[in-house]
GULO-816123 format. One record per residue (C-alpha): residue number from 1; residue in one letter; x, y, z. Coordinates in steps of 0.25 Angstrom, whole numbers, plus 5000, padded with zeros to 4 digits. Example, Ala and Ser with C-alpha at 12.3 -4.5 7.8 and 13.67 -1.06 7.14 Angstrom:
GULO-816123
NODE   i aa   c1   c2   c3
NODE   1  A 5049 4982 5031
NODE   2  S 5055 4996 5029
//
This chain:
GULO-816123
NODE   i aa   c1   c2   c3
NODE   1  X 5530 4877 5244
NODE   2  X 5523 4887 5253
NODE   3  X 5527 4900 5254
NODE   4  X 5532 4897 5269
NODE   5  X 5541 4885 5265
NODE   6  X 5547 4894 5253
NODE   7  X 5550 4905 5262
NODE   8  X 5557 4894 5272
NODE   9  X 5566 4888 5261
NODE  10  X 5569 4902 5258
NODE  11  X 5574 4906 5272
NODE  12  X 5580 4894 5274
NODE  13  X 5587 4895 5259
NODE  14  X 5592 4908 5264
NODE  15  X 5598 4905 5278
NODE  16  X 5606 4893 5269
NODE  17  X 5611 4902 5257
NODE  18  X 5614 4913 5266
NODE  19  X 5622 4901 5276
NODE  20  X 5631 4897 5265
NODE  21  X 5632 4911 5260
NODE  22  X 5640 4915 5274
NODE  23  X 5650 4902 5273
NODE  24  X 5652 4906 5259
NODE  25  X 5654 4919 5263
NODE  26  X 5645 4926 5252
NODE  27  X 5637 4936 5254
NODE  28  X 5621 4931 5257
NODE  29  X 5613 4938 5244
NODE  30  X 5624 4933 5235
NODE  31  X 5622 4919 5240
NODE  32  X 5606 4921 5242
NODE  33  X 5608 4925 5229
NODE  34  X 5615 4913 5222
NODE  35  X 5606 4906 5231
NODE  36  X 5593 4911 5224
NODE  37  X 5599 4908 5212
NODE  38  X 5600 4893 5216
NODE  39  X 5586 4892 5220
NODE  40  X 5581 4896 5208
NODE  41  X 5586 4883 5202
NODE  42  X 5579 4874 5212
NODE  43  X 5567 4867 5206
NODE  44  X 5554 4867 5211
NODE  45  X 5553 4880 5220
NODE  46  X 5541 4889 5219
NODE  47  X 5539 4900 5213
NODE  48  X 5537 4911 5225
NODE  49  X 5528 4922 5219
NODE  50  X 5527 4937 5228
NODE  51  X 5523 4949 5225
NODE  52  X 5533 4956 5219
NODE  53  X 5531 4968 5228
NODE  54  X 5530 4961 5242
NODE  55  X 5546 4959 5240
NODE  56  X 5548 4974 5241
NODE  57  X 5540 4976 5255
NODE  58  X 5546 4964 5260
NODE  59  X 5560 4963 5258
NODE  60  X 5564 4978 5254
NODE  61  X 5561 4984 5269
NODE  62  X 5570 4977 5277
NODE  63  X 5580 4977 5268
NODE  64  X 5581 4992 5265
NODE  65  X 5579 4995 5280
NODE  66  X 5591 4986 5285
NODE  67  X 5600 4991 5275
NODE  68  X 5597 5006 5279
NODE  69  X 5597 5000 5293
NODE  70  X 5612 4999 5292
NODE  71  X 5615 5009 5284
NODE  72  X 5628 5018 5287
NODE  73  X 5619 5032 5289
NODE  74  X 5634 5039 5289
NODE  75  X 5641 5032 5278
NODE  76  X 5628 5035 5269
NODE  77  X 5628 5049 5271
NODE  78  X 5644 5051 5270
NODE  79  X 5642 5042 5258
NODE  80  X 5628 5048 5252
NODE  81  X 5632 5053 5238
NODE  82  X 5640 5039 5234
NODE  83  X 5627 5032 5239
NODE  84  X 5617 5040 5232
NODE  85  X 5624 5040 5220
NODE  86  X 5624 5025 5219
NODE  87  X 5610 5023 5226
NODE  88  X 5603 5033 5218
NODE  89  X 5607 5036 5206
NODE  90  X 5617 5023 5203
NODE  91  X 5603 5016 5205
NODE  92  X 5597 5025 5195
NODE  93  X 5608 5024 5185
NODE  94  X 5608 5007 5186
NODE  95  X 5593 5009 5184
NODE  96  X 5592 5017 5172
NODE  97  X 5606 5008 5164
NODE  98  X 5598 4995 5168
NODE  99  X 5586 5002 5162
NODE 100  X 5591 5006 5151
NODE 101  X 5600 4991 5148
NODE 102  X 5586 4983 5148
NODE 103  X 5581 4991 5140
NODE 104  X 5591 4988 5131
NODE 105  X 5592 4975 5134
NODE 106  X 5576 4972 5133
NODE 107  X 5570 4984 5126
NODE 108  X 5556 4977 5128
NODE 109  X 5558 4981 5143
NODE 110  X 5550 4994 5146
NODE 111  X 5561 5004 5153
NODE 112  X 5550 5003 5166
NODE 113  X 5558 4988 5168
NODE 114  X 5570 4991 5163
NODE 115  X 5570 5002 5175
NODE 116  X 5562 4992 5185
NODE 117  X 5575 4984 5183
NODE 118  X 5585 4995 5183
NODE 119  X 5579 4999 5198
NODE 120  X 5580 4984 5203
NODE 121  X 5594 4980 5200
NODE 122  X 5600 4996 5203
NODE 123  X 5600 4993 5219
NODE 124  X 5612 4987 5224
NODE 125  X 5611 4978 5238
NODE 126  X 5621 4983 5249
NODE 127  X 5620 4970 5256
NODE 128  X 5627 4961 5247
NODE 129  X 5639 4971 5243
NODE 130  X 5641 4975 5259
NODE 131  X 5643 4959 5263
NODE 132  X 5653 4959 5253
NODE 133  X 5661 4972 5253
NODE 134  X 5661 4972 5269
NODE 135  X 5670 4960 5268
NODE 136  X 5680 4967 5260
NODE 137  X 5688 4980 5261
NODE 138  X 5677 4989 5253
NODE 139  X 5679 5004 5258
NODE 140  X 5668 5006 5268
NODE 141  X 5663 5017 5261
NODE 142  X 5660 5009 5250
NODE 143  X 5653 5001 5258
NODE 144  X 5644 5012 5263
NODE 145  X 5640 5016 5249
NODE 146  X 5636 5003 5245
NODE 147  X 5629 5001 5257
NODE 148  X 5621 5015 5254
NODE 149  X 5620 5010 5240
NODE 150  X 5612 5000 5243
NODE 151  X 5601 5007 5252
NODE 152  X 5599 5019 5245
NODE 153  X 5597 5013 5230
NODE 154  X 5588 5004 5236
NODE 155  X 5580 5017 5237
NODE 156  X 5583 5020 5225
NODE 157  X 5579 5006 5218
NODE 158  X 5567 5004 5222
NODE 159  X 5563 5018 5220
NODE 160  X 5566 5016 5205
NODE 161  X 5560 5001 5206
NODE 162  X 5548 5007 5211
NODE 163  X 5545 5018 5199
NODE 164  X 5548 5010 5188
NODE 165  X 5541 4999 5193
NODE 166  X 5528 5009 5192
NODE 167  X 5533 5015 5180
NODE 168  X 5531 5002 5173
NODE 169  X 5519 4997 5180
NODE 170  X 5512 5013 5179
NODE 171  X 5518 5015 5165
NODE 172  X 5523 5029 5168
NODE 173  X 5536 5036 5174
NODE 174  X 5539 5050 5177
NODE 175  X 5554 5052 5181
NODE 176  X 5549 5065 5189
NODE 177  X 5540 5060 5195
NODE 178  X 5547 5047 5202
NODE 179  X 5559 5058 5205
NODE 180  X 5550 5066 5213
NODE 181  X 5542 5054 5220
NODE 182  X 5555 5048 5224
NODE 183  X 5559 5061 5231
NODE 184  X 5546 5060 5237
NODE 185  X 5547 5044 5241
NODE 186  X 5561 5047 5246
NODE 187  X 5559 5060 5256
NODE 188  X 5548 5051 5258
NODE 189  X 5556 5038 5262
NODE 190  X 5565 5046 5270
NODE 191  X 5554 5053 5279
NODE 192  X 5545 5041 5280
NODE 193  X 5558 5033 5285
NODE 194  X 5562 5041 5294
NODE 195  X 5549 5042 5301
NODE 196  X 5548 5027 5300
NODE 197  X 5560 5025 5305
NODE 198  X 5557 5034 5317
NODE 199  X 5546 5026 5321
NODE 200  X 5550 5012 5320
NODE 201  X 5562 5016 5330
NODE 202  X 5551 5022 5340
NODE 203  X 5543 5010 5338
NODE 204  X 5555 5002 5340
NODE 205  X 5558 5007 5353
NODE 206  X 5545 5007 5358
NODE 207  X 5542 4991 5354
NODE 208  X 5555 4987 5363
NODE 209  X 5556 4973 5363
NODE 210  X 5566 4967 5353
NODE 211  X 5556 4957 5344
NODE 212  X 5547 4968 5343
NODE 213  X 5557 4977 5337
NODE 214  X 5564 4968 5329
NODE 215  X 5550 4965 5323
NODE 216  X 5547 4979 5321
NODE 217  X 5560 4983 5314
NODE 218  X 5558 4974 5304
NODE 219  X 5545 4980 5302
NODE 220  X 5550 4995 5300
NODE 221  X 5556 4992 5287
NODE 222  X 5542 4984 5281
NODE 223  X 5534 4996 5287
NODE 224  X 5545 5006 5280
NODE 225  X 5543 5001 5267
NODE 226  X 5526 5001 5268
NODE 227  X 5523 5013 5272
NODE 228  X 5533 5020 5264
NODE 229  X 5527 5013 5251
NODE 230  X 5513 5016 5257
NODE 231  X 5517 5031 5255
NODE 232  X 5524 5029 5243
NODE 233  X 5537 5036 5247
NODE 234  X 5550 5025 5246
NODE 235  X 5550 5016 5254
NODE 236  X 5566 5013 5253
NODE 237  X 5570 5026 5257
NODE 238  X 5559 5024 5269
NODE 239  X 5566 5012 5272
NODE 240  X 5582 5018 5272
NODE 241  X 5578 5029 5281
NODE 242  X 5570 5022 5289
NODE 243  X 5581 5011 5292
NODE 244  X 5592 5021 5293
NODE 245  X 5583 5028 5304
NODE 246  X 5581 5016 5311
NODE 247  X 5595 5012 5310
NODE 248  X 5600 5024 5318
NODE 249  X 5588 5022 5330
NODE 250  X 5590 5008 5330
NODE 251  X 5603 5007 5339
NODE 252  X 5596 5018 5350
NODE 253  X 5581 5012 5350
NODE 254  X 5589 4998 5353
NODE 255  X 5593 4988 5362
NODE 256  X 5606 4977 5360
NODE 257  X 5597 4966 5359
NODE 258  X 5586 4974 5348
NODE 259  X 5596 4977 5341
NODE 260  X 5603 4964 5340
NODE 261  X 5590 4957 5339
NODE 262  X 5586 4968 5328
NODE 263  X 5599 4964 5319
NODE 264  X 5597 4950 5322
NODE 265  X 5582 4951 5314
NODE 266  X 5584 4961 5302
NODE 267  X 5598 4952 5298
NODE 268  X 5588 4939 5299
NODE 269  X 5576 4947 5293
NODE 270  X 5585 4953 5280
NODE 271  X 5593 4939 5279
NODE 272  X 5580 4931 5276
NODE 273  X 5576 4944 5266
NODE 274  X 5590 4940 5259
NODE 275  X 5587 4926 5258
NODE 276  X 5571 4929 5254
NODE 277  X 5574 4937 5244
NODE 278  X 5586 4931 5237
NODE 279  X 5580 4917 5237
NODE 280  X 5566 4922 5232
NODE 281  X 5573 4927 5219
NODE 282  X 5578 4915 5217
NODE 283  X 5563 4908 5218
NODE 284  X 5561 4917 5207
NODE 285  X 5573 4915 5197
NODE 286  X 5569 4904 5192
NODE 287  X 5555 4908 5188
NODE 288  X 5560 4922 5182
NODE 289  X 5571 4914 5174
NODE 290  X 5558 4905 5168
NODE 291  X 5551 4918 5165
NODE 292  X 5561 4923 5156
NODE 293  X 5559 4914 5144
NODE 294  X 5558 4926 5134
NODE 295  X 5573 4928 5138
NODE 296  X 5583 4920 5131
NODE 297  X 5594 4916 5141
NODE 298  X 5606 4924 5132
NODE 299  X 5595 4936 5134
NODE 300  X 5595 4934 5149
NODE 301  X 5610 4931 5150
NODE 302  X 5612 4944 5143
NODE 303  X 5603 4952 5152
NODE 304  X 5609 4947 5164
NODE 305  X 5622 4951 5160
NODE 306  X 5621 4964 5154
NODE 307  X 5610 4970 5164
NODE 308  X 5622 4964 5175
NODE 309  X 5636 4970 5167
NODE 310  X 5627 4984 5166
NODE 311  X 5621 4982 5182
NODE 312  X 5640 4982 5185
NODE 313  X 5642 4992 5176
NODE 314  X 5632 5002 5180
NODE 315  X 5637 5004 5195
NODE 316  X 5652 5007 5188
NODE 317  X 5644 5017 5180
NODE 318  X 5640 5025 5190
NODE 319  X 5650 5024 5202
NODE 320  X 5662 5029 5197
NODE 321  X 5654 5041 5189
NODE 322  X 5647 5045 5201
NODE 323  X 5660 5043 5209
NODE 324  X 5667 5052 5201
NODE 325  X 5659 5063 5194
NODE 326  X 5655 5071 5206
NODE 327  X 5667 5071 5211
NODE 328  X 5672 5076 5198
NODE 329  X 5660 5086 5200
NODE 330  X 5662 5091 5216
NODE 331  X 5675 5093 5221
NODE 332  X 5670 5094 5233
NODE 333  X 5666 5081 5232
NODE 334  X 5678 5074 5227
NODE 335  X 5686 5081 5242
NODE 336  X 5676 5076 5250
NODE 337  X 5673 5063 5245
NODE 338  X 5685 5058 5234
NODE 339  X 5683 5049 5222
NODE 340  X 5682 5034 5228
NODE 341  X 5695 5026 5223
NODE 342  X 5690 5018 5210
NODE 343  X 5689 5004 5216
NODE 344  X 5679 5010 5227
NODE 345  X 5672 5015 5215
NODE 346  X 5675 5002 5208
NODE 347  X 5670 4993 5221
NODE 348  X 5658 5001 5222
NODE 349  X 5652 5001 5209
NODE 350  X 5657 4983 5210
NODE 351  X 5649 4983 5223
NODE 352  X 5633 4984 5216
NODE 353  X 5628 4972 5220
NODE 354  X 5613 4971 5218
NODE 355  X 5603 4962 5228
NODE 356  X 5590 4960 5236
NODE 357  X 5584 4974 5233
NODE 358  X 5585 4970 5217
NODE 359  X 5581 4956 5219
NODE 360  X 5567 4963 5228
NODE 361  X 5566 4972 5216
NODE 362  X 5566 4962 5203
NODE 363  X 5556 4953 5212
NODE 364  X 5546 4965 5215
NODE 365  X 5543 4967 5201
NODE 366  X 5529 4965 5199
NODE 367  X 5524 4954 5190
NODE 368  X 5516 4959 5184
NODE 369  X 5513 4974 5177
NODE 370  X 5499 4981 5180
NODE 371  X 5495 4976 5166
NODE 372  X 5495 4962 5172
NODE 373  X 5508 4958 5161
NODE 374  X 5519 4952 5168
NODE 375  X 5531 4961 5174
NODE 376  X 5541 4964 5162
NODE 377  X 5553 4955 5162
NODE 378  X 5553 4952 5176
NODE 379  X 5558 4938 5177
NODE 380  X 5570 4945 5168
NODE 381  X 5573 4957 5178
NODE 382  X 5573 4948 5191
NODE 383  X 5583 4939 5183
NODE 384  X 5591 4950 5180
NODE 385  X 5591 4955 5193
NODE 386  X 5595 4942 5200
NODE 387  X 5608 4942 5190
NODE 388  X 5610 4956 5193
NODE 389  X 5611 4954 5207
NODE 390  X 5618 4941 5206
NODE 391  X 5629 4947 5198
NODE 392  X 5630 4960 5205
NODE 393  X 5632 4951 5218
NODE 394  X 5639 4939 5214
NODE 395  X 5652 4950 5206
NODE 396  X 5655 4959 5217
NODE 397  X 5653 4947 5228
NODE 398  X 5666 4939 5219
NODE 399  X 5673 4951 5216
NODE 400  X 5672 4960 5228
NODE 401  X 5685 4955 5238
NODE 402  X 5693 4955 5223
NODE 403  X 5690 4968 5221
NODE 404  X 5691 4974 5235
NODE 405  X 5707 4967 5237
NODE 406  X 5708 4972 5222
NODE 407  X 5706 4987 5226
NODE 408  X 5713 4986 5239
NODE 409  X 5703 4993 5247
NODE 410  X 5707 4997 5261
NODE 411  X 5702 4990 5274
NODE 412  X 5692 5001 5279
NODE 413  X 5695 5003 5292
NODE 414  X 5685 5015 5295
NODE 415  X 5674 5006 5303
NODE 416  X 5684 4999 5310
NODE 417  X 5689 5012 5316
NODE 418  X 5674 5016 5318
NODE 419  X 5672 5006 5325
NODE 420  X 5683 5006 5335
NODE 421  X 5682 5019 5335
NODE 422  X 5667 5018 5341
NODE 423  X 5670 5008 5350
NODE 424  X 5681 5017 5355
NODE 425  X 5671 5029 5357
NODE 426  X 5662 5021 5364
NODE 427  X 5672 5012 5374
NODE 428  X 5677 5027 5378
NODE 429  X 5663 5030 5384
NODE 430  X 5661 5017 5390
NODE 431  X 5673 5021 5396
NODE 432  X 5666 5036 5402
NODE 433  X 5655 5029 5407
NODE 434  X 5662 5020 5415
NODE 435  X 5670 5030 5420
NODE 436  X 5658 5036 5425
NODE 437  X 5652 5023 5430
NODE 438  X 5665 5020 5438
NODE 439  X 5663 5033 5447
NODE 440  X 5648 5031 5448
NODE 441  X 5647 5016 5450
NODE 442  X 5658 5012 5460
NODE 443  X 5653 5000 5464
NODE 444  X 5656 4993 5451
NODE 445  X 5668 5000 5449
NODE 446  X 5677 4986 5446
NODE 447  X 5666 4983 5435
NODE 448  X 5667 4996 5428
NODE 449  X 5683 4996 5428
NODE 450  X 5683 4982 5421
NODE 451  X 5675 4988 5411
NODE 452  X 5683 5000 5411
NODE 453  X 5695 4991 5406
NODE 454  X 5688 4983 5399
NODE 455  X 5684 4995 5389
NODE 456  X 5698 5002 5389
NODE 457  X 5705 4988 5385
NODE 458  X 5693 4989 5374
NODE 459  X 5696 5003 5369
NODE 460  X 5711 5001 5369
NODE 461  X 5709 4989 5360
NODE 462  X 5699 4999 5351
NODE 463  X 5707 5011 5352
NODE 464  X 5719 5002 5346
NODE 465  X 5713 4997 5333
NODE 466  X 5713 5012 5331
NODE 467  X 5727 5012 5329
NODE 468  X 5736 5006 5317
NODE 469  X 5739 4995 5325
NODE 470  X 5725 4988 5328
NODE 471  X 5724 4977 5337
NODE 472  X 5730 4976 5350
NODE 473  X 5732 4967 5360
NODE 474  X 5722 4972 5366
NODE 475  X 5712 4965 5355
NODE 476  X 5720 4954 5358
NODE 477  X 5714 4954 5373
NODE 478  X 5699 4956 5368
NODE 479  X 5700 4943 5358
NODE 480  X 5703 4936 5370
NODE 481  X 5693 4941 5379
NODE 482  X 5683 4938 5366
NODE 483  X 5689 4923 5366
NODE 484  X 5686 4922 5382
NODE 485  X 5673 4929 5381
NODE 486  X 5668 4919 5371
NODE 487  X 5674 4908 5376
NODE 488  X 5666 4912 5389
NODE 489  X 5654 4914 5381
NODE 490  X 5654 4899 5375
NODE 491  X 5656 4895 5389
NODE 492  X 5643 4902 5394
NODE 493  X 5636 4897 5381
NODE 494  X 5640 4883 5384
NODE 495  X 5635 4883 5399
NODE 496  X 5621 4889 5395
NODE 497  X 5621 4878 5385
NODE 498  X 5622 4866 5394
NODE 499  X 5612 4873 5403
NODE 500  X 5602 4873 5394
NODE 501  X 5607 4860 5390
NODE 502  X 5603 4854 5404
NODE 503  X 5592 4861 5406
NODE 504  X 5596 4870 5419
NODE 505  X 5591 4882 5412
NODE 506  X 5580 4887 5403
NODE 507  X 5582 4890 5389
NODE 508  X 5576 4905 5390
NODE 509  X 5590 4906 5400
NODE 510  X 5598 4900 5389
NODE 511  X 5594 4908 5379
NODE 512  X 5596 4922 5387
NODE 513  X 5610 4918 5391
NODE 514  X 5613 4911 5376
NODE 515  X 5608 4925 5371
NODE 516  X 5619 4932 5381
NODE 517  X 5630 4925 5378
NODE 518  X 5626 4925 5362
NODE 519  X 5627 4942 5363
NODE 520  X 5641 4941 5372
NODE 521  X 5645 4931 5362
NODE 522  X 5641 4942 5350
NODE 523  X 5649 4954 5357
NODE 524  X 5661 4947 5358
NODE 525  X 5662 4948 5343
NODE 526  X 5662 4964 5343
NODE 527  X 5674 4971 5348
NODE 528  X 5667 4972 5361
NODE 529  X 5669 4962 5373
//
């Protein structure tokens, strides 16, 4: 098979996995997930070879920037000292106990590996946990710190990837050293970000038609990456700040239909990076399972689990410590911001699923050292890895809606009241201005007083899901405006149809009017009609 051909089975692979991962209602990596593990049994596929490094510049980019993209910039700063603990010094922590456990487990292993691997497998993915969780009455706090969690220790992962990987292919490490070039590479990330993000927005202005900035936006992260690397600062902390910056322009420097148009790409572009990703690893199991003949399988089996029990256990270790010893430390801090209750800590330290960053990771290793000898024990660290994340998916995914009925964690109410509360504050200046229009524009007087109903009945239903009593009648009234609406709609749709149909107009004017009645057709699933 051709390169081209593997890559079209690969797409089309991953539209059907991810197809019957929705009518099973599971979420996409775990069933992309099983699914590699399926393809790795089929006879006769290729072996797909890449350099190692070209994974990092192609699929890390776009990932890191979308994530920061929708970042919560207030929840992470009201939620920074959880976050960092668990993004920077839990990753450290997991990385120096999974160290220390290979090297127990296979002295031969020089602590170079055993600290390439810690790095890998420390990151946990937001993107998997956050399908799940959403779903079920998790405290939205804890929401937010996984959600920081996850883009921060990225940062923090590949940072430590990238120094033990030169300390073993350099042979030399100095601790003082990579503590001061990270603080440089960081300020560094932070500055160059900023400035990147800065011009990518004036440049997205300026190019003004919708393809062109779509094609550009998914340029900005690729160019992140690249020049940062070029400069030797981290790229990942480029890339976080970059997105974050970009994030906060984007609703100013858009229009409705760029934007829509602008979601509608990056959810397609990071949907084939999933599938790409998940499915390549499969390609690859079955070749690094034949690589592993000086393993006996009780020896892998024993790895597997004891690397996988250790990986649970580690998060436990350091959440409720790091929960509980400042606070015993501060009082100040135990006011402010009391101890969590035990099964929010308990959730949390459940919640450490790892995903596409650790698979990118275990494939980058290099094949082979600057000596020319094959790369140490990589068919056994991508193996481990795989279960790692399979596990660390697969448990929580099962166990999850048990363990939040079990707990009895309270429906969190706080965005619906944001968000009524929004809609409130900006119906009541809807309001002003047409009270204004009404005395400047007397000629169309009628209209604007329809409108003017129209809004009030609108606030009145928002104003009474404020109160103990939610939904009144009044919602009641919009579910059947919804209904007519629709039903109008489909009739619209099935009148533009059959003129097509019989040829009385010309598909450019069908697919302008469909493309109307698609975007009415969207609004009526808001709260706004």
């Amino acid at each position: 098979m051709s390169f081209i051909e593997i890559l079209l089975a690969l797409l089309l692979f991953s539209a059907i996995a991810t197809t019957l991962a929705s009518k099973i209602k599971m979420p996409a990596e775990i069933f992309l997930l099983l699914a590699s593990l399926l393809v790795s049994f089929i006879p006769g596929l290729p072996d797909v070879n890449f350099k190692p490094n070209l994974l990092l510049v192609l699929f890390i980019p776009p990932i890191i920037f979308s994530a920061a993209f929708f970042t919560s910039w207030r929840d992470f700063v009201a939620n920074k000292r959880p976050i960092t603990m668990l993004a920077i010094g839990l990753v450290l922590f997991t990385m120096c106990v999974v160290a220390v456990v290979m090297k127990l487990l296979i002295p031969a292993m020089s602590w170079a590996v055993c600290f390439i691997f810690g790095a890998i497998v420390s990151p946990t993915d937001a993107s998997s946990a956050i399908s799940i969780v959403k779903k079920l009455n998790i405290p939205r706090r804890l929401i937010t710190i996984i959600e920081g969690e996850s883009l921060i220790n990225d940062a923090t992962a590949l940072v430590a990837y990238r120094y033990a990987i030169a300390a073993l292919m350099t042979g030399t490490f100095s601790l003082w050293g990579a503590g001061v070039d990270f603080f440089i590479a960081a300020l560094g990330g932070v500055i160059l970000g900023y400035l990147i993000g800065w011009l990518s927005t004036r440049m997205y202005i300026w190019l003004t038609v919708a393809k062109a900035q779509n094609i550009f936006s998914l340029l900005v992260p690729y160019f992140a990456y690249i020049i940062a690397d070029r400069l030797r600062i981290s790229p990942i902390i480029c890339l976080v700040t970059a997105g974050i910056y970009f994030s906060r322009k984007f609703p100013i420097i858009t229009g409705p239909l760029s934007r829509h148009k602008a979601h509608t790409v990056w959810e397609q572009f990071i949907f084939v990076i999933n599938g790409l990703i998940f499915i390549l690893i499969g390609l690859q199991l079955r070749f690094v399972i034949q690589d592993l003949g000086q393993f006996s399988w009780s020896q892998i089996i024993s790895y597997v689990v004891i690397i996988n029990v250790v990986i649970l256990f580690i998060r436990f270790a350091w959440v409720y410590p790091s929960a509980y010893i400042p606070r015993y430390f501060s009082a100040k801090l135990r006011e402010n911001d009391p101890v969590p209750h035990w099964s929010a800590l308990a959730t949390l330290s459940w919640i450490g699923m790892r995903g596409l960053l650790s698979l990118i990771l275990v494939m980058s290793l290099p094949n082979f050292l600057p000596s020319g000898e094959p790369f140490p024990y990589r068919s056994l660290l991508i193996l481990l890895t795989y279960s790692i994340i399979l596990i660390t998916l697969l448990l929580p995914t099962l166990t999850l809606s048990l363990v939040s009925k079990w707990f009895h964690f309270e429906k969190d109410s706080q965005f619906n009241h944001e968000e009524a509360l929004a809609r409130i504050v900006t119906m009541k200046a809807v309001l002003e201005e047409l009270d204004r229009n009404s005395q400047a524009s007397t000629d169309i007087k009628g209209y604007i007083e329809k409108l003017r109903v129209r809004y009030i009945r609108r606030l009145a239903a928002l104003e009474s899901n404020l109160k103990d009593a939610p939904y009144s009648t009044l919602n009641k009234i919009d579910q059947k405006i919804r209904k007519l609406t629709r039903n109008l709609i489909n009739t619209e749709r099935k009148a533009l149809i059959d003129l097509r149909k019989n040829g009385v107009i010309h598909d450019d004017v069908f697919h302008r009017l469909e493309r109307e009645l698609d975007l009415e057709d969207m609004r009526l699933k808001s709260p706004r009609i």
